[in-house]
N, CA, C and O of each residue as an XYZ file, in Angstrom:
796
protein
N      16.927    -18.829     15.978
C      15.765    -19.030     15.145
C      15.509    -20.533     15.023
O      16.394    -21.389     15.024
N      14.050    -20.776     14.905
C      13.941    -22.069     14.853
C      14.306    -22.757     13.276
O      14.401    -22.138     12.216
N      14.447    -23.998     13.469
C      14.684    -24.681     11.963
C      14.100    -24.320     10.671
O      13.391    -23.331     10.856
N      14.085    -24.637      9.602
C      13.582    -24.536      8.285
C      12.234    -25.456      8.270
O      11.238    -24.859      7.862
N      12.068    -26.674      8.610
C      11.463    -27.512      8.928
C      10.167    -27.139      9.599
O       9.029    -27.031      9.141
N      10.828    -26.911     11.251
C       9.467    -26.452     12.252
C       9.092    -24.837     11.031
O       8.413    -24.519     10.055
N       9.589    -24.566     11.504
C       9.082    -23.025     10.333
C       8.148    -23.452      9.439
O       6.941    -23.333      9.648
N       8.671    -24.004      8.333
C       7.385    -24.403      7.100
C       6.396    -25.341      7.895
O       5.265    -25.434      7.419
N       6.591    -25.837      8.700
C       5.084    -26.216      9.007
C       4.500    -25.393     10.003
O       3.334    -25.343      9.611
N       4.555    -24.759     10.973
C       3.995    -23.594     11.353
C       3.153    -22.518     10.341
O       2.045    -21.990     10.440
N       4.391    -22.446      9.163
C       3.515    -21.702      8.386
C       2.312    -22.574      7.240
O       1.268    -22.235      6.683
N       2.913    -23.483      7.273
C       1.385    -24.532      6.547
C       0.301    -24.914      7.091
O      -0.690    -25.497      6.652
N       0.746    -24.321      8.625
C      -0.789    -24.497      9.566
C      -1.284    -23.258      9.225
O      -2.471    -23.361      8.912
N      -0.905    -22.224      9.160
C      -1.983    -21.265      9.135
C      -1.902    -20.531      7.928
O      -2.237    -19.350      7.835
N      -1.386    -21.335      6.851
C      -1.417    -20.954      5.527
C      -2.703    -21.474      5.011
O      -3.680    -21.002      4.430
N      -2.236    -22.891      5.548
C      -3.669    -24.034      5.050
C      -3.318    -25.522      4.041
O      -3.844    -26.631      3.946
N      -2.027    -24.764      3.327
C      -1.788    -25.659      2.663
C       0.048    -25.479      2.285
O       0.720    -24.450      2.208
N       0.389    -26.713      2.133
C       2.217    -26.435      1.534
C       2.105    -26.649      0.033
O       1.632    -27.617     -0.563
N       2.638    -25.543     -0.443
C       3.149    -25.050     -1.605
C       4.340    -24.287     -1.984
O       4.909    -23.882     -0.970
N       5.115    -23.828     -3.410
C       6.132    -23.721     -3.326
C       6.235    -22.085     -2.704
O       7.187    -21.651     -2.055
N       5.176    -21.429     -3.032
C       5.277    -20.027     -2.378
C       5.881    -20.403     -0.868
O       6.882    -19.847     -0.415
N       5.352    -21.121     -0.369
C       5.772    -21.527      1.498
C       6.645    -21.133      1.350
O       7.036    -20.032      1.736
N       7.546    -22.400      0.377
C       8.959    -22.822      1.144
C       9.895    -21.769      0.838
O      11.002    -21.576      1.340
N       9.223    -21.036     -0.164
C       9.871    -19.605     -0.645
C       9.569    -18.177      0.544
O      10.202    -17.132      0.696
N       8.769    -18.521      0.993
C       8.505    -17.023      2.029
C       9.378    -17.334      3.251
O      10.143    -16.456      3.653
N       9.302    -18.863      4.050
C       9.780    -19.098      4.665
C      11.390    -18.876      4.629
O      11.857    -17.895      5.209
N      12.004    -19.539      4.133
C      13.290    -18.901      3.314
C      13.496    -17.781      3.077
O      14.441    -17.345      3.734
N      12.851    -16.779      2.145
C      13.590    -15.705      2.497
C      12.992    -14.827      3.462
O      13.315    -13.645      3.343
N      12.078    -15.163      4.529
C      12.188    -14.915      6.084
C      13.324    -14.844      6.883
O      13.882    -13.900      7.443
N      13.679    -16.705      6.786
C      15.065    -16.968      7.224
C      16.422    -15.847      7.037
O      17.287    -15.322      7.738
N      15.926    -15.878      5.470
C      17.289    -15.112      4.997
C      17.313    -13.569      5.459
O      18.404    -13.015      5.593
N      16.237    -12.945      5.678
C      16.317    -11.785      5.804
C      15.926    -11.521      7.283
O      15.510    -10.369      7.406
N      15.926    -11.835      7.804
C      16.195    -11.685      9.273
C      17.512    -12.106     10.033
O      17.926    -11.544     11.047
N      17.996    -12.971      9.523
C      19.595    -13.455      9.484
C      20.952    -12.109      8.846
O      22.142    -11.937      9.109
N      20.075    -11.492      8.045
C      20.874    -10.665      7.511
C      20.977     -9.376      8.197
O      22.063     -8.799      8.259
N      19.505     -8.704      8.914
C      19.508     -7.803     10.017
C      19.720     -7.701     11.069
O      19.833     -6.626     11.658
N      19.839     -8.969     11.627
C      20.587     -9.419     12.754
C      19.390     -9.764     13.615
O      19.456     -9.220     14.717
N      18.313    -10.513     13.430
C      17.422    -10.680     13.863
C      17.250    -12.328     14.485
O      16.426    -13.094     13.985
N      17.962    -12.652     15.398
C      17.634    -13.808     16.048
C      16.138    -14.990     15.777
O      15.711    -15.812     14.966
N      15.824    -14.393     17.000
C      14.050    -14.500     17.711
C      12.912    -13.243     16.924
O      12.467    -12.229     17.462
N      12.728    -13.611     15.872
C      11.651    -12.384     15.318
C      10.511    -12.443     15.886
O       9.844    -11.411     15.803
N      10.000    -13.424     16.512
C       8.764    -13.434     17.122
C       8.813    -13.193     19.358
O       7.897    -13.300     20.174
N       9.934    -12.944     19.503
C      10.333    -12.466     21.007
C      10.477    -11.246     21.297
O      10.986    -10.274     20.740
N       9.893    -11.462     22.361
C       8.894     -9.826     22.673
C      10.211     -8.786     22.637
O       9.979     -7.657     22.205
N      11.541     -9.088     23.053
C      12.423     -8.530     22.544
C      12.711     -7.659     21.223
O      13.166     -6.524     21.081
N      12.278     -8.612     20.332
C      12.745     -8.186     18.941
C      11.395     -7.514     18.370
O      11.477     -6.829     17.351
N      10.004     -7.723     19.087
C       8.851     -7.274     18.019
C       8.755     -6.301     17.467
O       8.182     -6.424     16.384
N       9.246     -4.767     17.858
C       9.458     -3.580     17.741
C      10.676     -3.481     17.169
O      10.898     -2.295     16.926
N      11.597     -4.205     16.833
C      12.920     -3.646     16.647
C      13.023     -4.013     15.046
O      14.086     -3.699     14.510
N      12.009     -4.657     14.217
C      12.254     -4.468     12.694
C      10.634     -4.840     12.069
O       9.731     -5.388     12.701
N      10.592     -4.325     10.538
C       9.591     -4.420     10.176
C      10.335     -5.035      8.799
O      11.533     -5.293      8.686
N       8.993     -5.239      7.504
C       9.233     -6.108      6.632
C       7.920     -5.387      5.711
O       6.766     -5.009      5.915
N       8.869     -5.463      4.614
C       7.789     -4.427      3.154
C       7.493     -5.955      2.518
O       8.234     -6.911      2.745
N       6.531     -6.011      1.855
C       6.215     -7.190      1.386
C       5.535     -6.470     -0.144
O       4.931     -5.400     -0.071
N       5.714     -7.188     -1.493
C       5.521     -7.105     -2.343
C       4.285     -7.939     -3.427
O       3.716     -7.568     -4.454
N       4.242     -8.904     -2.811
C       2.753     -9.315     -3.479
C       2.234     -9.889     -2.634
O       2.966    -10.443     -1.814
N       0.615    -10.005     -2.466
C      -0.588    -10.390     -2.056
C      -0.697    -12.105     -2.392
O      -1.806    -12.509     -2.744
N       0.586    -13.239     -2.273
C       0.813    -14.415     -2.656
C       1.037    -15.244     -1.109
O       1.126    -14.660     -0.029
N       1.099    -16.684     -1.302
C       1.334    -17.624     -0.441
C       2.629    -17.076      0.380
O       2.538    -16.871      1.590
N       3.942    -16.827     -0.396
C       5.053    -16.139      0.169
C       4.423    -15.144      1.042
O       5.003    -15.458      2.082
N       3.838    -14.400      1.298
C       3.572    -13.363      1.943
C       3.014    -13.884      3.393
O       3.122    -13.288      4.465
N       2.458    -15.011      3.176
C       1.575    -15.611      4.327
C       2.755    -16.189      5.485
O       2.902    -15.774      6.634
N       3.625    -17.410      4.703
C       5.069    -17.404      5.291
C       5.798    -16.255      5.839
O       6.054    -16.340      7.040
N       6.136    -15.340      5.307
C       7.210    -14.107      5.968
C       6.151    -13.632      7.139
O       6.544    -12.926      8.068
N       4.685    -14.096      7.026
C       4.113    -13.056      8.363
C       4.585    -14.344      9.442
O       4.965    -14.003     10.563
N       4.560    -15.561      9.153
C       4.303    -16.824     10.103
C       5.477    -16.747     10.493
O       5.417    -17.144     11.657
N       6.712    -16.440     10.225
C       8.141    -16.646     10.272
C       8.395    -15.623     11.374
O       8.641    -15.825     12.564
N       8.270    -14.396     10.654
C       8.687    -12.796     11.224
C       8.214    -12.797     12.502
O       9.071    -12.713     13.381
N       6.606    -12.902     12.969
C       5.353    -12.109     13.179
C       4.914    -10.827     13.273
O       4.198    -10.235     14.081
N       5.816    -10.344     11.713
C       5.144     -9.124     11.257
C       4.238     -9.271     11.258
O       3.789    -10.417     11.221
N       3.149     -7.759     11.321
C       1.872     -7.618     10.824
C       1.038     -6.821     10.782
O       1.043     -6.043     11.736
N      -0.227     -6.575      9.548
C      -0.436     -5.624      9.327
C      -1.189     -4.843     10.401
O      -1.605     -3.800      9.897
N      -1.499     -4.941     11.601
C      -2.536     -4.359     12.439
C      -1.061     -3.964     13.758
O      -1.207     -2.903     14.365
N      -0.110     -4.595     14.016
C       1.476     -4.078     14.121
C       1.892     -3.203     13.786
O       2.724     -2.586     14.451
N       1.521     -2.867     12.765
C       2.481     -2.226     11.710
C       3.474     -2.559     11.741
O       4.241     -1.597     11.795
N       4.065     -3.682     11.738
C       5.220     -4.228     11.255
C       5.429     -4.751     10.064
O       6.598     -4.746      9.676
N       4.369     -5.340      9.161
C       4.323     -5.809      8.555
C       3.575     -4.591      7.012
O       2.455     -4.081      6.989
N       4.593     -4.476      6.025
C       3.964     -2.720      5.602
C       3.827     -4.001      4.083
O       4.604     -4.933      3.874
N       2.615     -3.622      3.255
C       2.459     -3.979      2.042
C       2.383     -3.032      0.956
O       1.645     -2.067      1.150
N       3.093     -3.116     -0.331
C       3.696     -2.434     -1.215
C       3.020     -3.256     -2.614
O       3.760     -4.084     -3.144
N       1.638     -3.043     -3.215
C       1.368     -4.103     -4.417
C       1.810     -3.702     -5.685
O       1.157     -3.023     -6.477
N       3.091     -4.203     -5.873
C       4.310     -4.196     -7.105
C       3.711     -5.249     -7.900
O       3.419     -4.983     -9.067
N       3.437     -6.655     -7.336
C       3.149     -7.935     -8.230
C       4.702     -8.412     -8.285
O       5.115     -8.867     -9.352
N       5.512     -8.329     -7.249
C       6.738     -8.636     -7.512
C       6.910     -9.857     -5.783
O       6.621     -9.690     -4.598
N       7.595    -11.129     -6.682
C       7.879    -12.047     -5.139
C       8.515    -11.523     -4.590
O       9.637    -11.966     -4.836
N       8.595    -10.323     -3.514
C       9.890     -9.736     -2.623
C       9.382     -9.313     -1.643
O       8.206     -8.951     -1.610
N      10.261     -9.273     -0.551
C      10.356     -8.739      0.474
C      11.734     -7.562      1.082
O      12.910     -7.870      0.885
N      11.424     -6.490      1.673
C      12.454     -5.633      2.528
C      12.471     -6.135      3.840
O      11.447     -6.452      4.446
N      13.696     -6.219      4.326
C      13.719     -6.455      6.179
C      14.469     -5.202      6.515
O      15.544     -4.927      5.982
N      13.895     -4.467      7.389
C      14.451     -3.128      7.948
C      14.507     -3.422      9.319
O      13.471     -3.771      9.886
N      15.743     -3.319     10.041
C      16.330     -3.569     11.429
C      15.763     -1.618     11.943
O      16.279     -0.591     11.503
N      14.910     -1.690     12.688
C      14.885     -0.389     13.050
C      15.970      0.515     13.936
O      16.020      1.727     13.724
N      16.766     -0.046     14.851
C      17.795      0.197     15.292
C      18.712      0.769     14.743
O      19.072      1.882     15.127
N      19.425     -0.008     13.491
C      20.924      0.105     13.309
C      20.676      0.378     11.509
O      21.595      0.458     10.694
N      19.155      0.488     11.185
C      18.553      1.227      9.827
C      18.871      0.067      8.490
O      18.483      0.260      7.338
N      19.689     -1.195      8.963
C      20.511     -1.745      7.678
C      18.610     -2.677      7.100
O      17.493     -2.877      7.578
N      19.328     -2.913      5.931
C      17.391     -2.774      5.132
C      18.062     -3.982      4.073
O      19.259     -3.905      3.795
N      17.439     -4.800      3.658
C      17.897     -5.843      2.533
C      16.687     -6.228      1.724
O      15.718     -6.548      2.412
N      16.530     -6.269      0.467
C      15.782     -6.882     -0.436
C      15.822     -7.544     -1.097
O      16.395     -7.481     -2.185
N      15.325     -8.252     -0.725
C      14.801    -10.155     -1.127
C      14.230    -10.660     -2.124
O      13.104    -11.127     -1.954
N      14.839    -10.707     -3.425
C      13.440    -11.213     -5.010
C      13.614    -12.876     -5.152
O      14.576    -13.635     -5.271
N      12.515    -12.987     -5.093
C      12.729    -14.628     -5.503
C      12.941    -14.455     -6.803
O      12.143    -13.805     -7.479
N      14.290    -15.138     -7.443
C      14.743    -15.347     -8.933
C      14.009    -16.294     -9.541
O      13.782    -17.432     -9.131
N      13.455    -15.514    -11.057
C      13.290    -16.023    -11.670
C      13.753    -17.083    -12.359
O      12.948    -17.956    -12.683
N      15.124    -17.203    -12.707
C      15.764    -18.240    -13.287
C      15.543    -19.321    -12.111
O      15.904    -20.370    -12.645
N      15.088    -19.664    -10.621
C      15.380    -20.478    -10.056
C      13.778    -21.800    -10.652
O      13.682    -23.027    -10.644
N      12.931    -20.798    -11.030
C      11.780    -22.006    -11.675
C      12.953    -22.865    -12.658
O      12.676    -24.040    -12.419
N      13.642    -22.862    -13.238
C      14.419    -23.576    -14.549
C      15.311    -24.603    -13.445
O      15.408    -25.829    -13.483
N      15.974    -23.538    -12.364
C      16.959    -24.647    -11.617
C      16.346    -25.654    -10.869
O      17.132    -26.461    -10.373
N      15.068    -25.844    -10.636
C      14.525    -27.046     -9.448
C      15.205    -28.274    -10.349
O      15.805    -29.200     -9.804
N      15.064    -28.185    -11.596
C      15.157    -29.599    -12.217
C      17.083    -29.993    -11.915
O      17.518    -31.090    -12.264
N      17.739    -29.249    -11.450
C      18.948    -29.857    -11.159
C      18.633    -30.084     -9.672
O      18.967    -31.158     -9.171
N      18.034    -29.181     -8.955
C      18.126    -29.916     -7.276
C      17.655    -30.763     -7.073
O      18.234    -31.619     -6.404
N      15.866    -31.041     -7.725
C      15.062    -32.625     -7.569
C      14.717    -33.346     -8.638
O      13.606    -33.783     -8.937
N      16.243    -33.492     -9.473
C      16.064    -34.112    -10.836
C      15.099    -35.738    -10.686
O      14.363    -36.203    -11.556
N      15.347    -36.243     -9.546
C      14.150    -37.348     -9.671
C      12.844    -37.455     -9.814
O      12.245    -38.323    -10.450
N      12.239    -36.236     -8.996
C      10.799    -35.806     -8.648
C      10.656    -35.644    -10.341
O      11.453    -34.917    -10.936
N       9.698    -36.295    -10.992
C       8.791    -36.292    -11.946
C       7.686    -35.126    -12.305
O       7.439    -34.776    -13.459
N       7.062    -34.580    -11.124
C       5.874    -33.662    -10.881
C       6.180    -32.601    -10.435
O       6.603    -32.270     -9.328
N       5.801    -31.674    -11.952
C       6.694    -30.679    -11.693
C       6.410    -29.834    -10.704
O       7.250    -28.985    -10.408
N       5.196    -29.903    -10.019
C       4.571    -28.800     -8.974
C       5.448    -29.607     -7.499
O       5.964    -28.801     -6.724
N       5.576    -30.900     -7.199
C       6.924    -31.735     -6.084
C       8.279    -31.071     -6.418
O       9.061    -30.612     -5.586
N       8.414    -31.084     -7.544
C       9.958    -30.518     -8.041
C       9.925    -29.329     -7.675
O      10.826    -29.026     -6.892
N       9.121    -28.425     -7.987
C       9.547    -27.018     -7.619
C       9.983    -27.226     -6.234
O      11.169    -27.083     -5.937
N       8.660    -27.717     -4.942
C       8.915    -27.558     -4.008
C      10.622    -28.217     -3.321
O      11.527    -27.689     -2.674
N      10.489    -29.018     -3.649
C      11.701    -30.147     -3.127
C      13.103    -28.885     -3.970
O      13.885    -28.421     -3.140
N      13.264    -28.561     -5.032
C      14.354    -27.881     -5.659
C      14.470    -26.494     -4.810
O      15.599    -26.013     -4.718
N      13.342    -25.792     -4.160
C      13.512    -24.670     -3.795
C      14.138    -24.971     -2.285
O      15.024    -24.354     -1.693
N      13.262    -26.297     -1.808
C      13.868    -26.579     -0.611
C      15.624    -26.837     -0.406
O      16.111    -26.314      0.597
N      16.370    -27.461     -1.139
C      17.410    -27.431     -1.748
C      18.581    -26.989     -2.429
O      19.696    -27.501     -2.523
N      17.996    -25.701     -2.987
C      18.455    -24.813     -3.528
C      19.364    -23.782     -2.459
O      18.949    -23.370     -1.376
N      20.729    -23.483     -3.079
C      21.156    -22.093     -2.201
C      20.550    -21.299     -2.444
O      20.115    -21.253     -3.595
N      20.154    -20.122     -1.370
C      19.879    -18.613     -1.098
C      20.499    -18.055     -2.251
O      19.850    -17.373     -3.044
N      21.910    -18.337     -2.424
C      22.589    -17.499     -3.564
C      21.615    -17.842     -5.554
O      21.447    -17.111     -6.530
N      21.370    -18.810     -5.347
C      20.557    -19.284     -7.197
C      18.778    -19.320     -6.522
O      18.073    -19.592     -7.493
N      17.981    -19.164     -5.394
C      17.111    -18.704     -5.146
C      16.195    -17.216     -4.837
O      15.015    -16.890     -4.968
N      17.548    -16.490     -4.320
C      17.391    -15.396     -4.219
C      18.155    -14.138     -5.057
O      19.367    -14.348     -5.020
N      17.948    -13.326     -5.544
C      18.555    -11.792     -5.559
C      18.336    -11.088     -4.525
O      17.176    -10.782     -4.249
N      19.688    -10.568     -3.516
C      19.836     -9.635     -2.380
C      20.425     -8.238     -2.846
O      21.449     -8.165     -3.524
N      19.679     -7.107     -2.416
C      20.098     -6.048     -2.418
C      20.191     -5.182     -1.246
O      19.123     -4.776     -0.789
N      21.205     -4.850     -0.714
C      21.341     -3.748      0.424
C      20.813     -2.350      0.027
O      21.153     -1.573     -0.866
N      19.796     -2.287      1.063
C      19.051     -0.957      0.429
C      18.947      0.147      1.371
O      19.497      0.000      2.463
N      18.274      1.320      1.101
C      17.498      2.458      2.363
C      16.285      2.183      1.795
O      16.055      1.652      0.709
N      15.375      2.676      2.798
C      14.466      2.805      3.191
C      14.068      4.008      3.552
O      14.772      4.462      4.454
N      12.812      5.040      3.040
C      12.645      6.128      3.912
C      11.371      5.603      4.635
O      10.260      5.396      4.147
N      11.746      5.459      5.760
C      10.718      5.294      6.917
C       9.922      6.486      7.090
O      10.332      6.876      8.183
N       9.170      7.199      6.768
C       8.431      8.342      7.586
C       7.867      8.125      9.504
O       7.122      7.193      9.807
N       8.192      8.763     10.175
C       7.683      8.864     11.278
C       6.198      8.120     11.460
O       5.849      7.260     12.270
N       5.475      8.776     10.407
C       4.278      8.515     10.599
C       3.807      6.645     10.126
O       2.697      6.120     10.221
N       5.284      5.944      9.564
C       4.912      4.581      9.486
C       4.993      3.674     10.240
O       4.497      2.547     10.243
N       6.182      4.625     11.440
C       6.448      3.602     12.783
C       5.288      2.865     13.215
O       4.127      3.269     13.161
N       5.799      1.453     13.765
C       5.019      0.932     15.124
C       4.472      2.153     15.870
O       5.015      3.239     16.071
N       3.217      1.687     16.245
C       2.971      2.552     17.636
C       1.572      3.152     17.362
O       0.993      3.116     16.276
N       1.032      3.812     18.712
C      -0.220      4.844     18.194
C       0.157      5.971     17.257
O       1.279      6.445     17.082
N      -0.898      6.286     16.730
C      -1.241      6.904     15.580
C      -0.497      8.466     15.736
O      -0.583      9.174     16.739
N       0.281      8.815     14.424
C       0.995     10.128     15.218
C       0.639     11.321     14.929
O       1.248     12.356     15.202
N      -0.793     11.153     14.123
C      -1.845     12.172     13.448
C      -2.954     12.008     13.616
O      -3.083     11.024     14.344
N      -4.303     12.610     13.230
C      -5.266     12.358     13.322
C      -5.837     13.650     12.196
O      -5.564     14.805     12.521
N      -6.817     13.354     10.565
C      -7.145     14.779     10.474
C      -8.749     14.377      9.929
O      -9.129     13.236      9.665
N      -9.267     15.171      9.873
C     -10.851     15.063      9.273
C     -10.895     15.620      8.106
O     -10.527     16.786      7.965
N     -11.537     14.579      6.669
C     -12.217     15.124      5.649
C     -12.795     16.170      5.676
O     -13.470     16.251      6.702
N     -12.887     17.233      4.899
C     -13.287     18.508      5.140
C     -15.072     18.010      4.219
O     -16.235     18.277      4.522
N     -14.685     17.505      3.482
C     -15.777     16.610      2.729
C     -16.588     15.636      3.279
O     -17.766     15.839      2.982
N     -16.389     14.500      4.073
C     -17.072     13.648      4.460
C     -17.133     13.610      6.456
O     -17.976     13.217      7.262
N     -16.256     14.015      6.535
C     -15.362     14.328      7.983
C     -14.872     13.321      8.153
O     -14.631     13.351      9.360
N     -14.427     12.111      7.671
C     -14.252     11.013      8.023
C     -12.707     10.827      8.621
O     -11.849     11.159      7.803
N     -12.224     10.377      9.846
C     -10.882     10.511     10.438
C      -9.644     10.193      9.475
O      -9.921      9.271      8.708
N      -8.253     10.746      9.294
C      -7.532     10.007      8.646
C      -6.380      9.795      9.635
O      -5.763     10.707     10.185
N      -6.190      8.642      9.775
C      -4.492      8.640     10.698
C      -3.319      8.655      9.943
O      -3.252      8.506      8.722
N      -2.403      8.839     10.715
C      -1.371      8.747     10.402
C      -0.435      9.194      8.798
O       0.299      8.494      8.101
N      -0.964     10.967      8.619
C      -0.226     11.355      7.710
C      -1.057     10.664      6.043
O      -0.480     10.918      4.986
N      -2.008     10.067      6.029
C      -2.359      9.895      4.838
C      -3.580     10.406      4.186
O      -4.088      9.887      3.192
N      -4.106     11.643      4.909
C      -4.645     12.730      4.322
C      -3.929     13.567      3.036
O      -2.741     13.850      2.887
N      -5.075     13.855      2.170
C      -4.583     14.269      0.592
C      -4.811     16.153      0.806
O      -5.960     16.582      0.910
N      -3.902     16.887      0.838
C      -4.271     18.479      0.989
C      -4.460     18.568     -0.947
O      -3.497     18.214     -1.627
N      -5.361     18.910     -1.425
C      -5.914     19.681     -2.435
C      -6.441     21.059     -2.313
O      -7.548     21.297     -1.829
N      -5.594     22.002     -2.781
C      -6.540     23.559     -2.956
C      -6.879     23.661     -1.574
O      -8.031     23.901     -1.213
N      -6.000     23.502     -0.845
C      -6.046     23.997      0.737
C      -7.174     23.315      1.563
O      -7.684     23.906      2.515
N      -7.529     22.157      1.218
C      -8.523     21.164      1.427
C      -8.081     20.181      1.743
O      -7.343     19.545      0.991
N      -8.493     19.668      3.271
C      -7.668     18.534      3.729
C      -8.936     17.143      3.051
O     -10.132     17.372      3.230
N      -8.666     16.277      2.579
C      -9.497     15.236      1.849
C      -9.502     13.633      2.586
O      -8.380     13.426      3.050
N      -9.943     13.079      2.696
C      -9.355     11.645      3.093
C      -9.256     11.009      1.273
O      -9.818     11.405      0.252
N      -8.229      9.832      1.540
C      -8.443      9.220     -0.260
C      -9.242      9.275     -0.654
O      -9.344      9.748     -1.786
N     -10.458      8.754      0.145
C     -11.260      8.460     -1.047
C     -12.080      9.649     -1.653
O     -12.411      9.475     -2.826
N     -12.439     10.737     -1.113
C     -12.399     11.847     -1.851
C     -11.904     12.575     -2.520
O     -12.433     13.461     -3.193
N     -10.656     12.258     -2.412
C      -9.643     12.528     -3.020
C      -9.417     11.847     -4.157
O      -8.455     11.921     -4.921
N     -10.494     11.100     -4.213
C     -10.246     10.343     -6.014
C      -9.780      9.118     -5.841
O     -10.018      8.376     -6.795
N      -9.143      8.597     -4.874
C      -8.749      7.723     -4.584
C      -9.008      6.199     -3.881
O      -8.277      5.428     -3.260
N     -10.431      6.169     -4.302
C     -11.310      5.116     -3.688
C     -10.889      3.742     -4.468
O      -9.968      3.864     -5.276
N     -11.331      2.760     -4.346
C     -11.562      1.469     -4.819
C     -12.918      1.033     -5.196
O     -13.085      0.190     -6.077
N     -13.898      1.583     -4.552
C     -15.115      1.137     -5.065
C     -16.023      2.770     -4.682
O     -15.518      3.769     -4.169
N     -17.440      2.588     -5.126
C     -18.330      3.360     -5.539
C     -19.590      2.859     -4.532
O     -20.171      1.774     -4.487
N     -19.797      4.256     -3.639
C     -21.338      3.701     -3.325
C     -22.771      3.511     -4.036
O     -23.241      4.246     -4.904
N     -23.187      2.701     -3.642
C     -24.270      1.695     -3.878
C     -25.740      2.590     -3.379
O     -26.709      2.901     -4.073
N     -25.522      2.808     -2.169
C     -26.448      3.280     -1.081
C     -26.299      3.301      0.454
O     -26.493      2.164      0.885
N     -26.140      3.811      1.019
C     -26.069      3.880      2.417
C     -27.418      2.965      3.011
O     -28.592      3.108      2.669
N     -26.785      1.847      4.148
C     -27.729      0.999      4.695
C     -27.731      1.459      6.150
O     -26.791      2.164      6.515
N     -28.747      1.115      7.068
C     -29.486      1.480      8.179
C     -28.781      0.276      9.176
O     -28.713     -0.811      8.602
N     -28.362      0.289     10.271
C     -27.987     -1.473     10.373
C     -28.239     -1.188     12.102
O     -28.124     -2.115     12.904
């Protein structure tokens, strides 16, 4: 794997900007691919051989894709919105799975790693950079239920709204009252139509 260094700036190119989320995704990238036995995460070798649950919609998240090259159109890269800084690394091979929380108590510890840095938004970064894995992170050895239908790969379903007909892949059709549904008929939309446009 490449350095800590080249890493965070790879990922500050296509983050946009360095912040402490970076140096935190990057890191526990590092850490959790180190722990599955994951060399080269981005070699065509390894692309298929692990994926990564990601827990909030934050800067960290942008890092673990730049690090890994999980991702969501891959399906390697699976998102879970907890509102929690964490990540899962699942070795698909050999099943071993680890979860990654950035500790809270480590906002309090920057001020012992970059007790000089004055500013506290420099301090975070410089303290996290600094900091052991062990007072940055909480690791948990975990399972994972993978369903078939979350693997990498083409789609291992296909069903139609009985309501809208609209396609659903991969196992995430809702059966109600013997009614196959896609979500969002199923109640399960995010937004509300407006009007259907002509285009």
């Amino acid at each position: 794997m490449k350095d800590f260094n080249t890493l965070l700036s790879e990922s500050v190119e296509k983050h946009g900007h360095l912040c402490a989320g970076q140096v935190i995704g990057v890191r526990m990238a590092m850490l959790g691919c180190r722990l599955i036995g994951i060399d080269e995460p981005k070699s065509d070798k390894c692309r298929k051989k692990f994926l990564v649950y990601v827990e909030i919609d934050r800067c960290a998240t942008d890092a673990i894709e730049s690090v890994t090259g999980c991702r969501l159109g891959k399906r390697t890269l699976k998102f879970k919105d907890f509102g929690i800084n964490a990540a899962t690394f699942i070795n698909l091979n050999t099943k071993d799975a680890y979860r990654i929380v950035s500790t809270e108590e480590s906002r309090e510890l920057v001020e012992k790693y970059a007790p000089d840095e004055t500013n506290r938004y420099q301090q975070q970064m410089k303290g996290y950079m600094r900091m052991p894995d062990k007072e940055l992170f909480d690791v948990k050895r975990v399972t994972v239920n993978l369903p078939d239908y979350d693997m990498p790969g083409p789609p291992r379903s296909h069903a139609s709204c009985s309501r809208c007909n609209q396609v659903v892949r991969d196992g995430k059709e809702i059966v109600k009252k013997d009614e196959v549904l896609c979500p969002i008929c199923a109640g399960e939309g995010y937004f509300e139509i407006v009007e259907a446009i002509q285009v």
